[in-house]
C-alpha positions in Angstrom: -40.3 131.3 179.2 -43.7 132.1 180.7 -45.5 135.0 179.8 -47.9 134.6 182.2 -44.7 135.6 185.0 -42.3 137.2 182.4 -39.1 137.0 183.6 -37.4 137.1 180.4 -34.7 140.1 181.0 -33.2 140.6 184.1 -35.6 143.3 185.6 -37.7 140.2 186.0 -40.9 142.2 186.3 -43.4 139.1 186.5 -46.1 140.9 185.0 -48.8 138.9 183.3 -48.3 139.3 179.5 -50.9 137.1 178.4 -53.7 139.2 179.9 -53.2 143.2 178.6 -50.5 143.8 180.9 -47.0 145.3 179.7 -43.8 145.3 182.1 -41.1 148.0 181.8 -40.3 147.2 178.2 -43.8 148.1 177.4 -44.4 144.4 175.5 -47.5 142.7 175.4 -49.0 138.9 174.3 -48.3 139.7 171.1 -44.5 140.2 169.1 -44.4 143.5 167.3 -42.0 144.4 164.5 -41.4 148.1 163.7 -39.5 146.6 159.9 -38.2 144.4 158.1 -35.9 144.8 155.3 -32.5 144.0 153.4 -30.3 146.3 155.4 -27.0 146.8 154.6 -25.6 149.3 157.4 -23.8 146.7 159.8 -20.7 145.1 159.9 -19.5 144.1 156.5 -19.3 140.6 157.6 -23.1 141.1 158.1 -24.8 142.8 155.3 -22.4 141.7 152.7 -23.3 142.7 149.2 -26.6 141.8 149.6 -27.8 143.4 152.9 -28.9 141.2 156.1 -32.3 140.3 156.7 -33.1 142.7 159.2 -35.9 142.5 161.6 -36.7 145.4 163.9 -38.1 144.6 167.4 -40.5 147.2 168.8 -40.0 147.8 172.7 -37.1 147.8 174.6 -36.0 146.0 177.9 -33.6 149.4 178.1 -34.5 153.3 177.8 -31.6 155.0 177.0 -32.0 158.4 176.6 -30.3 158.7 173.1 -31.8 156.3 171.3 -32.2 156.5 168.2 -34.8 154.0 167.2 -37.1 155.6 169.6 -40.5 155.2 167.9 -40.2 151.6 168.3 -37.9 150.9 171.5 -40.4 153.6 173.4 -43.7 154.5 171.4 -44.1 151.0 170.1 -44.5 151.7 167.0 -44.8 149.3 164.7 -47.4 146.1 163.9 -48.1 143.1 165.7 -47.0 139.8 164.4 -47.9 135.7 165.5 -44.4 133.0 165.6 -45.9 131.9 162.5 -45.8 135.4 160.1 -42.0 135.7 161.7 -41.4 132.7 160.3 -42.9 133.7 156.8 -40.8 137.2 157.4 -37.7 135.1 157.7 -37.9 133.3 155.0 -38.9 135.9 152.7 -35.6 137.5 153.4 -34.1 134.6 152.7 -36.1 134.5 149.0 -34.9 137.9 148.5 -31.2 136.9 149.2 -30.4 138.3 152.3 -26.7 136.9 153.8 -28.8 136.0 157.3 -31.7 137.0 159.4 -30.7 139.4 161.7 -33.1 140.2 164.7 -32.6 143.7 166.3 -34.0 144.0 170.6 -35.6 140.2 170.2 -35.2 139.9 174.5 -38.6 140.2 175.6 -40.2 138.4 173.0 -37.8 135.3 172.8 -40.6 133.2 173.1 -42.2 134.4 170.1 -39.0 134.0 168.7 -37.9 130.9 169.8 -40.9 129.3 167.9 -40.5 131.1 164.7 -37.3 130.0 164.4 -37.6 126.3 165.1 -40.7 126.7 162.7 -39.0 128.5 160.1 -35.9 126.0 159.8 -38.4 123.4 159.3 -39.4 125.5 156.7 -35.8 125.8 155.1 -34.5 128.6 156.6 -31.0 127.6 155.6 -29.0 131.5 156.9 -27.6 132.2 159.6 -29.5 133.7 162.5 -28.3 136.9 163.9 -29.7 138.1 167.7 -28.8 141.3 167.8 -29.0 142.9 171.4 -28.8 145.5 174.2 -26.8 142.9 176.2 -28.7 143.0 178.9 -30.2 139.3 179.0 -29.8 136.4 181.4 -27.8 133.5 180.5 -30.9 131.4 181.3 -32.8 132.1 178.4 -30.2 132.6 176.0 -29.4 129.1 176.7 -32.5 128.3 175.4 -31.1 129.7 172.0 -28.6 126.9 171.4 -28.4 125.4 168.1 -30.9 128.0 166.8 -28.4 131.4 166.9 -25.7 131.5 164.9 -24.0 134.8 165.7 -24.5 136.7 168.8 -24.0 140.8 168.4 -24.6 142.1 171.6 -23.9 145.9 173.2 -21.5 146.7 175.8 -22.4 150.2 176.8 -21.0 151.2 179.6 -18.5 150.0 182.3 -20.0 151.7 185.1 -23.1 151.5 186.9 -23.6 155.1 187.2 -24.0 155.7 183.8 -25.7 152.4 182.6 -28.5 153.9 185.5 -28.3 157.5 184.8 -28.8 157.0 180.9 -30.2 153.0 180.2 -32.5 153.2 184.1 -30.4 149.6 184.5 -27.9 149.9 187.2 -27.3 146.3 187.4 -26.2 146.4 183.0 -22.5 146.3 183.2 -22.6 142.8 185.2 -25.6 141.7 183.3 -23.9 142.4 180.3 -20.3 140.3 181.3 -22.8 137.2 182.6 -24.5 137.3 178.6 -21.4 137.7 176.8 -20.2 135.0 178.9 -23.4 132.3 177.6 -23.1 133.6 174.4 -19.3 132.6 174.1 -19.8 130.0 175.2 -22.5 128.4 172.6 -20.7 130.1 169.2 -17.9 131.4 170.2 -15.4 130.1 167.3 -15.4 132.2 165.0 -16.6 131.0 161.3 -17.4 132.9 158.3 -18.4 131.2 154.4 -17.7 133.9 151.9 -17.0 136.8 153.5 -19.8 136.5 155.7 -20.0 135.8 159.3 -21.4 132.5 160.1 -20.5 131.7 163.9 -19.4 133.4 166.6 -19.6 136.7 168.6 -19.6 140.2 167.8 -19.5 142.7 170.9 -20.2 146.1 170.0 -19.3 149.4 171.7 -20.7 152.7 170.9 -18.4 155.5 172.2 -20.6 158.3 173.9 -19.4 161.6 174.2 -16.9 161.9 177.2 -17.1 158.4 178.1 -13.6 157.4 176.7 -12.6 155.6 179.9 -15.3 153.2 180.2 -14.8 152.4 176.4 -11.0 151.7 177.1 -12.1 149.5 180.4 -14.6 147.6 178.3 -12.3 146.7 175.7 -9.5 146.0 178.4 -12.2 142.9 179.7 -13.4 141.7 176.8 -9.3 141.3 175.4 -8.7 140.1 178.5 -11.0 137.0 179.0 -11.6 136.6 174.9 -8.7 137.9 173.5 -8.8 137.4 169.8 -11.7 134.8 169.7 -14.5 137.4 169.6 -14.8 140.0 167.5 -15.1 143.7 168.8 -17.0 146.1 166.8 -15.8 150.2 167.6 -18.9 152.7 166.7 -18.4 156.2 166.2 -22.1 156.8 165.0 -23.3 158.1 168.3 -26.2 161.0 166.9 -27.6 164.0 169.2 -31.2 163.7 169.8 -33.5 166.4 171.0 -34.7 162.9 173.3 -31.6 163.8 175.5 -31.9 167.8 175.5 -32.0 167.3 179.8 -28.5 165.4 179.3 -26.0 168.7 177.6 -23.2 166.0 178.3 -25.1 163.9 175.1 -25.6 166.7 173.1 -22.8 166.7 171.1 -20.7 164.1 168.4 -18.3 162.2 169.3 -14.8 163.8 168.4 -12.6 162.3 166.1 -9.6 162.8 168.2 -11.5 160.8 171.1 -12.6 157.8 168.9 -9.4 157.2 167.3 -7.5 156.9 170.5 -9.7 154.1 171.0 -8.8 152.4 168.5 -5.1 153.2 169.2 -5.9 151.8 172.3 -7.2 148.7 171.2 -4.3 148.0 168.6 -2.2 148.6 171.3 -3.6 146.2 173.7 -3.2 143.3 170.8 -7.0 143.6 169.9 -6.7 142.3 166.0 -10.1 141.4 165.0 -12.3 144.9 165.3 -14.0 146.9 163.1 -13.9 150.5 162.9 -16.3 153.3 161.3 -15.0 155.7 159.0 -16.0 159.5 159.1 -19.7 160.3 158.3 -21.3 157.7 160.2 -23.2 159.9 162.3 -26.7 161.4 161.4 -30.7 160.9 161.4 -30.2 159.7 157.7 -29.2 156.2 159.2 -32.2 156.2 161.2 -34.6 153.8 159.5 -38.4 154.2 158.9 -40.4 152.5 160.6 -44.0 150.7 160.2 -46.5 153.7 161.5 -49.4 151.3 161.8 
């Protein structure tokens, strides 16, 4: 993990880091966080009662064009941090009595990361570690993750290449995507949980865009197929029109009711038992969080 040559996601950019320069995910020298807080809009087994330490990532290795953190995935917003304040962060969240420490787009600074971690559980950082991500990673440096992640919640977003290019600018995400599920399952992948709250395993997520009901049914045809029941799959209906995609109509709309629960049909049907599903009202700018502005 050199930032001198950062490779660390797999447009493998080699830009030099350490001197002012920024890649495609627009990251520097220097780990930025956008927030951190108790958050208690994830899976149940996640934020619990008590919410999960969440730490917001600014920068993104992706650009979709409906995101909805886009003050920190694109305008970096947010406030520079060293390995050794993350570590502080983390285990602030941990005084506070968040159920883990959740970090949200961590690829491109898993180096920072990497440190604070190993630093922060000499520390006593005693929760589990969350990395919560894109999906688009290479095995190679997740691997340098094991023994320090506890559960890994990664995207799938699209089965095609057409779309993860058209609307992420990644053409190469859907096999990127298996190959890191793939790593990921294979460091955590039993599931284990200690009161109600996930404390191993894998989480795959899939949020249903408008008219993209195939793909979703295809994605949770692979991941049933090589997983089965040993990872959990995570069904979001949430998806929120943003003036950010006005160029894509296709994206300016919610995502029917009708189209999400034959998903889920889909998915019962299939023999998917351990999901989660999103109830009705899920979707709106109220769930967007706000961010650090300096």
């Amino acid at each position: 993990m050199d930032l001198s040559q950062c490779r660390l996601c797999p447009r493998e950019c080699g830009i030099d880091r350490l001197n002012g320069k920024t890649g495609f995910c627009g990251a520097g020298k220097d780990a930025v966080i956008g927030l951190y807080s108790l958050h208690k809009w994830e899976e149940p087994c996640i934020s619990g009662s008590r919410g999960s330490g969440t730490v917001f990532l600014s920068n993104c290795t992706l650009k979709c064009v409906y995101c909805q953190n886009y003050s920190i995935s694109r305008e970096s917003v947010g406030r520079k941090v060293s390995a050794s304040e993350l570590c502080e962060i983390y285990l602030k969240l941990q005084e506070k009595g968040a159920h883990n420490i959740n970090l949200v787009t961590p690829t491109h600074y898993a180096l920072q990361i990497k440190e604070s971690l190993i630093l922060a559980k000499e520390k006593g950082l005693k929760i589990p570690v969350v990395y919560n991500t894109s999906g688009y990673e290479r095995p190679e440096i997740l691997s340098e993750f094991e023994g320090l992640i506890d559960v890994y919640m990664p995207d799938f977003k699209y089965w095609r290449s057409a779309y993860s290019e058209k609307y992420s600018m990644a053409p190469d995400y859907p096999e990127r995507v298996k190959a890191a599920i793939k790593e990921m399952a294979r460091q955590v992948v039993a599931a284990q949980f200690k009161d109600g709250i996930r404390t191993k395993g894998v989480i795959v997520r899939h949020l249903l865009l408008p008219g993209l009901l195939y793909d979703a049914k295809k994605i949770i045809d692979y991941l049933y197929k090589n997983y089965g029941n040993s990872i959990w799959i995570s069904i979001m209906s949430q998806y929120t029109p943003l003036n950010i995609a006005e160029k894509y109509p296709e994206l300016m709309k919610s995502v029917g009711r009708r189209e999400y629960n034959a998903l889920c049909e889909y998915a019962a049907r299939l023999g998917v038992e351990n999901a989660f599903i999103q109830e009705e009202g899920a979707v709106g700018e109220s769930f967007i969080p706000e961010f650090f502005k300096d």
